[in-house]
C-alpha positions as CSV (number, residue, x, y, z in Angstrom):
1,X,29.0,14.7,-51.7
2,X,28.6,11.8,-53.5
3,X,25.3,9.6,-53.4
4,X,26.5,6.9,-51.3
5,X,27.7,9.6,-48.6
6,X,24.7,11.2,-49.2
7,X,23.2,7.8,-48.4
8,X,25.3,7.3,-45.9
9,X,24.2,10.6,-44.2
10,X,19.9,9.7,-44.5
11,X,20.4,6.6,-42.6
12,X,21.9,7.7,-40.1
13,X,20.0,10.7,-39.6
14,X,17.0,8.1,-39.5
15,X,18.4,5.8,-37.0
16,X,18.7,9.1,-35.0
17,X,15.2,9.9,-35.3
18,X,14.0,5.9,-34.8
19,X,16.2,6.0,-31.8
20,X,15.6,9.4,-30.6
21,X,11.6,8.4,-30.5
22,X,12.1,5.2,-28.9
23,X,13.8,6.7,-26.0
24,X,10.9,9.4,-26.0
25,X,8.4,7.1,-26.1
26,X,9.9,4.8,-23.3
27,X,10.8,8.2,-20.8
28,X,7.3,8.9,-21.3
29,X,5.7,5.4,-20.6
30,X,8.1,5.2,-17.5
31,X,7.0,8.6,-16.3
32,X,3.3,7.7,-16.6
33,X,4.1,4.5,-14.4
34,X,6.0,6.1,-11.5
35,X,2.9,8.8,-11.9
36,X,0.6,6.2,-11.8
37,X,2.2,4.2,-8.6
38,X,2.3,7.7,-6.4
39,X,-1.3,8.0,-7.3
40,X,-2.1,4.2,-6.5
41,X,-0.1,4.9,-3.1
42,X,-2.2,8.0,-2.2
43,X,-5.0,6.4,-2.6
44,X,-3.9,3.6,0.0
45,X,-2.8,6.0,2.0
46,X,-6.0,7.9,2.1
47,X,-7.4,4.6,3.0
48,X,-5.0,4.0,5.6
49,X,-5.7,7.2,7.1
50,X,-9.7,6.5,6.8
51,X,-9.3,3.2,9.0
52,X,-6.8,5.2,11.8
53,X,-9.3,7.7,12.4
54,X,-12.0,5.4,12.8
55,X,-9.9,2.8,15.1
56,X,-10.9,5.0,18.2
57,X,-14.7,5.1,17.8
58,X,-14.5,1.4,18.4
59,X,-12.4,1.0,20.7
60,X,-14.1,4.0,22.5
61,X,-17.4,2.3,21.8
62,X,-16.3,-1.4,23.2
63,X,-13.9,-0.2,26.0
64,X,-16.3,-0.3,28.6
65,X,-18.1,-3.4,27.6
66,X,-14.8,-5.6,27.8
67,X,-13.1,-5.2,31.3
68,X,-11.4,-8.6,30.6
69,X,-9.8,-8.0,26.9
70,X,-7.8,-4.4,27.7
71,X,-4.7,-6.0,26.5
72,X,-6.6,-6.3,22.9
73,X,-7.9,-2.8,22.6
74,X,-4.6,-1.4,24.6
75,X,-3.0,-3.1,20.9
76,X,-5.2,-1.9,18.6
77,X,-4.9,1.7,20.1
78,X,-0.8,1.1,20.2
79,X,-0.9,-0.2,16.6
80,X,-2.8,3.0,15.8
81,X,-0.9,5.4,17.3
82,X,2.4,4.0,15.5
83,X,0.9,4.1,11.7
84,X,2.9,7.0,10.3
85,X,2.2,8.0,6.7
86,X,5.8,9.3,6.2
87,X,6.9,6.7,7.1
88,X,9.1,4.0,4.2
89,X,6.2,1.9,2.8
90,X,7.8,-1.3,4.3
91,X,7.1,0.2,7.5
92,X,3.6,1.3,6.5
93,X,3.2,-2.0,5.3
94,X,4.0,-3.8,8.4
95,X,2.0,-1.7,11.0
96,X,-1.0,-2.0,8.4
97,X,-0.8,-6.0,8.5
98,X,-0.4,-5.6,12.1
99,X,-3.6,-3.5,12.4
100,X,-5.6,-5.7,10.4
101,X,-5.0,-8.9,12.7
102,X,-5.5,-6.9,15.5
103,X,-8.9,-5.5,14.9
104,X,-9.3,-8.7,13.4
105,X,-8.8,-10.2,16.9
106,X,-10.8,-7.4,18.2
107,X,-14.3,-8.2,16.2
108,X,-13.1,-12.0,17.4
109,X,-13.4,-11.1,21.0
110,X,-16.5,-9.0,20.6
111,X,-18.3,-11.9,19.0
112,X,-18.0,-13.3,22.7
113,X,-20.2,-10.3,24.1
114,X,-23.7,-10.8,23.0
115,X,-24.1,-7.4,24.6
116,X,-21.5,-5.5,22.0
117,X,-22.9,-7.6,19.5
118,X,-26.2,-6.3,20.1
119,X,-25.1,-2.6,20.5
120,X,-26.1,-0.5,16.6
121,X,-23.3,1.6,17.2
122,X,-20.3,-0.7,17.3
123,X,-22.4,-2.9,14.5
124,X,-22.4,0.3,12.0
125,X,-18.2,0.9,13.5
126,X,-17.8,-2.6,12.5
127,X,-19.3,-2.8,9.3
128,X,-17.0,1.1,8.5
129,X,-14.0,-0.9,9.6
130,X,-14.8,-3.9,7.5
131,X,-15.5,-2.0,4.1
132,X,-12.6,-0.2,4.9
133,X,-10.4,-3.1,5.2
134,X,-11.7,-4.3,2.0
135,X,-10.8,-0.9,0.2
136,X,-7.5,-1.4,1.3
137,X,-7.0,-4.8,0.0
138,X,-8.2,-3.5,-3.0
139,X,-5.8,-0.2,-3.2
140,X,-3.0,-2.1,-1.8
141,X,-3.6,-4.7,-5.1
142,X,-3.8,-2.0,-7.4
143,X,-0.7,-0.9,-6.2
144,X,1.5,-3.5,-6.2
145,X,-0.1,-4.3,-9.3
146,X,1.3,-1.0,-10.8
147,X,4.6,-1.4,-9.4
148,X,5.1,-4.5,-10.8
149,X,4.5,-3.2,-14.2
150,X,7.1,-0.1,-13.6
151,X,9.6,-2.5,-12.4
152,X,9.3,-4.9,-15.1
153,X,9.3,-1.9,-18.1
154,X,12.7,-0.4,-16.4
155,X,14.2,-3.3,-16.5
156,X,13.4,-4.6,-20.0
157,X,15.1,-3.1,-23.2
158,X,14.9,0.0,-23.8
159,X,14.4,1.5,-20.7
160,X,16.9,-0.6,-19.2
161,X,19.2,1.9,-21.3
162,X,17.6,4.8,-19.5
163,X,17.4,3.2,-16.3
164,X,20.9,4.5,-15.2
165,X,20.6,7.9,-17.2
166,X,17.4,9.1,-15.2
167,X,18.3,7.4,-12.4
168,X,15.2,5.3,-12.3
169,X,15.4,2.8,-9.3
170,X,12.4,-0.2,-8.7
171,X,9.9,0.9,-6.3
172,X,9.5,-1.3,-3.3
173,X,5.4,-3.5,-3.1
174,X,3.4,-2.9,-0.2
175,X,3.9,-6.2,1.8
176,X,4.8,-7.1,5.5
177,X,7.8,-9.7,6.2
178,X,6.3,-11.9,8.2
179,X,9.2,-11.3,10.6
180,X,7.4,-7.4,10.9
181,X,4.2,-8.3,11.3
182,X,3.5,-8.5,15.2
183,X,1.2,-10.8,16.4
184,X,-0.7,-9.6,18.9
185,X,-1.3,-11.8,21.8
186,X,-5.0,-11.9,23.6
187,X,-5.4,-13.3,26.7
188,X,-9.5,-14.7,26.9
189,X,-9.6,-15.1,30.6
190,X,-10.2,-12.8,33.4
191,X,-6.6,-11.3,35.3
């Protein structure tokens, strides 16, 4: 073998190896991502879950108090009752908005009963629902915040070469289409 063969031979072997650790160091930061998005979304689904099972106690605890609004609690209980966590995350994302400005609507109509509004109970239920809301936000941030990274690194060079080996595919963000998000209607005055 002659030294310019031999040559030859050493920097190819090296572009192997440069290349070869590229690609393993890419596989692995795209790995970490997608692991890091599941764990974002478990945690918003935890959340999720957190504000579903506490939806009731409200509703139980105002029901009585607020002959004239059934229509809002009969929504917040419908809107409850359709969250599914297998569900796509589009979907989940559009029954969560939907939630949100329906209990939203709901703490608007107690604020017209001095009476609720006085009642500790629905006060603490309240408050849970609130902080909830708030951890959500915050989850549901962190997780699109995640995604956007993963989608951006697959499609950016190198992984973009690896994209259609490993079959990586972008990962949808946690957002409502407006056209999803149901409004819920309130009537204010007595049937």
């Amino acid at each position: 073998m002659t030294t310019f063969e031999a040559a030859a031979l050493f920097a190819v072997a090296v572009a192997v190896v440069i290349v070869g650790f590229i690609a393993l160091t890419t596989y692995n930061d795209v790995i970490a991502l997608r692991q890091r998005i599941d764990k974002a979304w478990a945690n918003v689904d935890v959340a999720l879950k957190q504000r579903h099972d506490e939806l009731p106690n409200v509703v139980n605890a105002v029901r009585d108090l607020m002959a004239y609004e059934r229509g809002v609690l009969e929504n917040v209980t419908r809107l409850r009752a359709a969250y599914s966590p297998t569900a796509p995350i589009e979907a989940q994302a559009a029954t969560s908005e939907a939630t949100t400005a329906a209990v939203k609507q709901l703490f608007a109509v107690v604020e017209n009963y001095p009476q609720i509004r006085s009642e500790q109970n629905v006060l603490d239920l309240q408050n849970e629902i609130e902080r909830l809301e708030e951890v959500i936000a915050d989850r549901r941030e962190f997780y699109n915040d995640t995604v956007y990274r993963y989608n951006t690194r697959i499609g950016q060079l190198p992984a973009l070469l690896l994209t259609a080996i490993f079959g990586w595919e972008a990962r949808p963000f946690f957002r409502a289409p407006p056209e999803d998000v149901a409004r819920p209607d309130v009537e204010l005055r007595p049937a």
